[in-house]
N, C-alpha and C positions, 0 to 999 in steps of 0.2 A: 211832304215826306222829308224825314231827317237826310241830310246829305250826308257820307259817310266822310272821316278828315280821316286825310293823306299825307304824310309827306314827302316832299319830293326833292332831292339832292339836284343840279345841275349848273351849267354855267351861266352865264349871260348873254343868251343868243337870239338875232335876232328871230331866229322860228320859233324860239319860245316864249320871245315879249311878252304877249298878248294874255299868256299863261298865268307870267308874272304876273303882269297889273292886274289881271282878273277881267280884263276885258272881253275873255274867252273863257268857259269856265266847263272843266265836263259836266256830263249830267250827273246825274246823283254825288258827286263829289266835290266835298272841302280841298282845296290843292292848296297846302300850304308849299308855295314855294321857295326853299331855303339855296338862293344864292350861293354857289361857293366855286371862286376864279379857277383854284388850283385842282386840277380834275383828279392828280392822285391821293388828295386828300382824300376825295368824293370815294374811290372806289376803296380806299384803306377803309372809311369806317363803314363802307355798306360790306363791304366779304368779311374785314375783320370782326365787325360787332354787331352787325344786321342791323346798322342805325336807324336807317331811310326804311319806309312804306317801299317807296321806289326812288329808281334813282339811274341817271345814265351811267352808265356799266363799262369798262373796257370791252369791245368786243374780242380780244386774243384771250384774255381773262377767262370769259363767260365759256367761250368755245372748250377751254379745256380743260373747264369745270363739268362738263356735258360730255366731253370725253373720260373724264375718272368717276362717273356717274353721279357728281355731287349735284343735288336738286333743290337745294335751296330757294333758286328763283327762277323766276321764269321772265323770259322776255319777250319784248312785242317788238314786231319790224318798222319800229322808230329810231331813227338814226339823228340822236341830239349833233354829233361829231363825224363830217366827214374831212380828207384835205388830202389833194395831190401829194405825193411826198417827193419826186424828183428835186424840187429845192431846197431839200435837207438836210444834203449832204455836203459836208463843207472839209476841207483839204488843207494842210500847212501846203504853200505855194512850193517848198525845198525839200516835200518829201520824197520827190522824183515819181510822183504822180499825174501820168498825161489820159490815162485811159480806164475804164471802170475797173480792168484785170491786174493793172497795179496796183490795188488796192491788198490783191493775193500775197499775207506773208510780211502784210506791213499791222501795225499796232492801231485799233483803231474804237473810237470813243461811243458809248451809248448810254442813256439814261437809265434803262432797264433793258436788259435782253431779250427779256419775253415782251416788253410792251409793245402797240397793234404797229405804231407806226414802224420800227425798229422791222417788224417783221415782213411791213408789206417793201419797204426800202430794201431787205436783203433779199426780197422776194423779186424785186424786179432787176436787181442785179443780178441774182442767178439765172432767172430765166433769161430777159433780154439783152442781155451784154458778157454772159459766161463764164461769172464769177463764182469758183468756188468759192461762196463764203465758211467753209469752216476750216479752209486755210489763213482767213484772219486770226488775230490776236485781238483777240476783244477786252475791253476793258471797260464797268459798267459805274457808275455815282452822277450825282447830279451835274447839270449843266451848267450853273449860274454861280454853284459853292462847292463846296468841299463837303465832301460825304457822298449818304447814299442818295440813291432819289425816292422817296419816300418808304411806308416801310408795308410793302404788299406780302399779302400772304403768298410764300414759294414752293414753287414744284419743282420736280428734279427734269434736266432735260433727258430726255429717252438715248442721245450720245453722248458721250463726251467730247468736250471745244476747251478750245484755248479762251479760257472766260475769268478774270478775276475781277476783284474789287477794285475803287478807286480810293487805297488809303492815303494819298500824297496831301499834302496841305493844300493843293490844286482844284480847282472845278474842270470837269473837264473841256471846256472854251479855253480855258488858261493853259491847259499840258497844251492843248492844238497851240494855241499862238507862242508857245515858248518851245516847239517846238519835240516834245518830250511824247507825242503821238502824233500820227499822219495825219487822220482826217477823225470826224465825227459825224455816226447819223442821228438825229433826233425828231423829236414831235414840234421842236421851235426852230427858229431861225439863228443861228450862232450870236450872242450878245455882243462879240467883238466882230462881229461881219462889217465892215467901211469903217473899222475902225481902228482895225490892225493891220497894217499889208501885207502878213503872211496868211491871212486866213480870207479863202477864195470859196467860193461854190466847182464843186466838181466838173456842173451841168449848168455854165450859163445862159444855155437855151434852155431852160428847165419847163419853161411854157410850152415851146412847139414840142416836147417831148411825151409832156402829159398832156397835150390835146389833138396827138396824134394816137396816142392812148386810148384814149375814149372814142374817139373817131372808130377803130379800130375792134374793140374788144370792150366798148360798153362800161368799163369801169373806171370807179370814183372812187376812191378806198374810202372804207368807214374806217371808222376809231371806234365810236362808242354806242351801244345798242343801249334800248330802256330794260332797265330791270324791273320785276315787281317782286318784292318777298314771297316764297311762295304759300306761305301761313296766311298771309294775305289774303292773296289770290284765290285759294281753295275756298277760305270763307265766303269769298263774294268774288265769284268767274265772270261777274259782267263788267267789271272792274277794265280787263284787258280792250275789251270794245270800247266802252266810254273811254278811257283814257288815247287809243288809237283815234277816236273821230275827232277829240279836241285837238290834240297834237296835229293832225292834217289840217284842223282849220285856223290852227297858228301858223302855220304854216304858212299857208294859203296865203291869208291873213299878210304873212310878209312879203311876198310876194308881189301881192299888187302893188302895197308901197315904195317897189323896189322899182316899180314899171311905171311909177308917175316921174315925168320928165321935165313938168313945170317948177314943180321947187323937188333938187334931189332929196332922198331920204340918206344917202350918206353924204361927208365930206370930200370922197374921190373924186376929183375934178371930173373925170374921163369915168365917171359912173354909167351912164344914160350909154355911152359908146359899148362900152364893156359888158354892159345887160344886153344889148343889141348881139351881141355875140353870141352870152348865154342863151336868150331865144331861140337862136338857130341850131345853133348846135344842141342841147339837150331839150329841144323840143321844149321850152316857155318852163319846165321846171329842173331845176338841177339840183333839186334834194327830196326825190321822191320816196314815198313811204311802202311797205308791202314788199311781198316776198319776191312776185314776177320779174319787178322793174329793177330789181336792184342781187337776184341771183347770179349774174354774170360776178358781179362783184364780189360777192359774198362766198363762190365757190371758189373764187380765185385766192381768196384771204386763207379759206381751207386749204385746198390745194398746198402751199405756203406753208403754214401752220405742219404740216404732215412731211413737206420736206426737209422743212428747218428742226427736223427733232421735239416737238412741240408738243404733239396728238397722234395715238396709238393707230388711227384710223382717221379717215376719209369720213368728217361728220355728214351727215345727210343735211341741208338744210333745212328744211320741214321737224329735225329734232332741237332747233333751237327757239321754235315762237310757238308760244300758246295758239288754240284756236281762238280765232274773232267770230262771236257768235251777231247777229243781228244786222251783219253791216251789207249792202250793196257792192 
C-alpha cells in the first residue's frame, strides 16, 4: 500500500528522535520530518500559511482558535512542549522587588502576551501568590533583540491591560539589565542570567515550587499540542490514530534510553540520580500522552486562558482533540 507523505514542523526532541531518523515510522505514513529550533517560526507559517501537513501548535494559540470557532486544524493529545515555568521569571535585583505582589504596578517584560508560557506564568502568580496581573505594565518584543517576537497572527484581548510594544533599540533582557523595566517572564531562560548582576530569578527555589506543584495538583504545563491541517485530516481520519501510536512509541522509545544507567543517554552528570526522582514522582513517565492523564493540566491552562482575557468561555477539553479511532 502507497504510504500517504506528510509533513511535519517541530523541534529537536528527544520524544520525537526516533520520528526523526525514521527509526519509528507510523503506519501508513511518509513523515517527512522538517526540523525547525525556533518554535515561533513553526507556528507563524502553520496559522499564517497552512504550511505544515502538521505540526506542533502553540497550545494558548490553538485553545483560542476553538474558542472563535476557527476550525482549520485539528489536534491530537500529543504534547511535543511541555516545561515548568516557576524559573522564568527573572527580576532587575534594584527594582524593589522582594515578593511575587511587587511585581503589582511595576513595568514588566514578555515575548508575546498571549504566548502559553506567558500565560501559564501569570497564571500561577494570580492564583498562587495573589497577584493582580493586570495591574502590571506589560511590555511585549523579543528577548534576545530588538523588535517583535516573531509575527503571529493576533487577536484582540477581551479587556484592556496596560500592554505595548517594545520599540526601544533594546531586547527585552537588555531594558531588565539596564534597568529600564523590573523584571521579565518568558519561554527561555534570561541570556544575561550569571551574567549580569542585576538580573536574578524571582523564585530561586524554583524547583521545590514546581515539584510541590505536581505533587499537589498533577500538573506540568504544556506549551505546544500536535496540530493536523484539517483538509488533511477529513481526507484520511485515520491519520489522527496512526500518528498518536507513533508519537507514544517515540516516546516510549525515549524513555527507556533515559533509564539506561550503564552509559547515560545525556551529558548531565547527575542524570541516572535525577531520573530516579522522575520515577517516583511521575510514576516512570513524565510526558504522558492522552486526554485523562494530562486534564488536570490542561483544564488549569483553560481556567488561566479565561481569566487572563484570553477565551470568551471555559473550553471543554474533549473540543480540542480529534477522536482516536482503533486504539486500546
Amino acid at each position: 500500500m502507497n504510504r500517504l507523505p506528510l509533513t511535519f514542523a517541530c523541534g529537536r526532541y528527544d520524544r520525537t528522535e526516533a520520528l526523526r531518523t525514521g527509526e519509528i515510522r507510523p503506519e501508513g505514513i511518509d513523515l517527512n520530518y522538517i526540523a525547525i529550533e525556533a518554535s515561533r517560526e513553526i507556528f507563524d507559517r502553520m496559522v499564517g500559511n497552512n504550511e505544515f501537513d502538521t505540526a506542533e501548535l502553540s497550545s494558548s494559540e490553538f485553545i483560542r482558535m476553538v474558542d472563535a470557532g476557527e476550525d482549520r486544524f485539528v489536534c491530537i493529545p500529543v504534547f511535543p512542549s511541555r516545561a515548568f515555568r516557576h524559573g522564568f521569571i527573572f527580576i532587575n535585583r534594584n527594582a524593589g522587588i522582594r515578593s511575587p505582589k511587587d511585581l503589582e504596578g511595576k513595568k514588566v517584560g514578555v515575548g508575546l502576551y498571549t504566548q502559553t508560557a506567558a500565560v501559564w506564568i501569570r497564571g500561577h502568580l494570580q492564583q498562587d501568590f495573589g497577584v493582580d496581573v493586570d495591574k502590571i505594565h506589560w511590555i511585549q518584543g523579543a528577548i534576545e533583540k530588538p523588535g517583535a517576537h516573531g509575527n503571529p497572527v493576533t487577536r484582540p484581548l477581551l479587556k484592556e491591560i496596560s500592554l505595548v510594544d517594545n520599540h526601544s533599540p533594546y531586547s527585552i533582557a537588555d531594558l531588565l539589565a539596564r534597568g529600564e523595566i523590573d523584571a521579565f517572564i518568558a519561554a527561555r531562560r534570561a541570556p544575561n542570567y550569571g551574567k549580569h548582576p542585576d538580573v536574578v530569578r524571582l523564585f530561586p527555589n524554583f524547583r521545590e515550587i514546581e515539584r510541590d506543584l505536581y505533587k499537589a495538583r498533577k500538573i506540568h504545563p504544556i506549551m505546544h499540542m500536535l496540530a493536523i491541517r484539517r483538509d488533511v485530516y477529513e481526507k484520511n481520519p485515520w491519520v489522527a490514530s496512526s500518528l498518536y501510536k507513533a508519537f507514544n512509541e517515540a516516546k516510549n522509545y525515549a524513555i527507556e534510553l533515559m533509564r539506561v544507567s550503564i552509559t547515560q543517554a545525556t551529558m548531565f552528570p547527575w542524570h541516572v540520580s535525577e531520573w530516579d526522582e522522575v520515577e517516583t514522582l511521575m510514576d516512570g513517565d513524565p510526558w504522558p500522552y492522552g486526554i485523562e492523564p494530562n486534564r488536570p493540566t490542561l483544564e488549569a491552562l483553560i481556567d488561566m486562558m479565561h481569566e487572563q482575557h484570553m477565551i470568551t468561555r471555559k473550553v471543554k477539553v474533549e473540543e480540542l482533540f480529534a477522536p482516536l479511532k482503533g486504539l486500546d
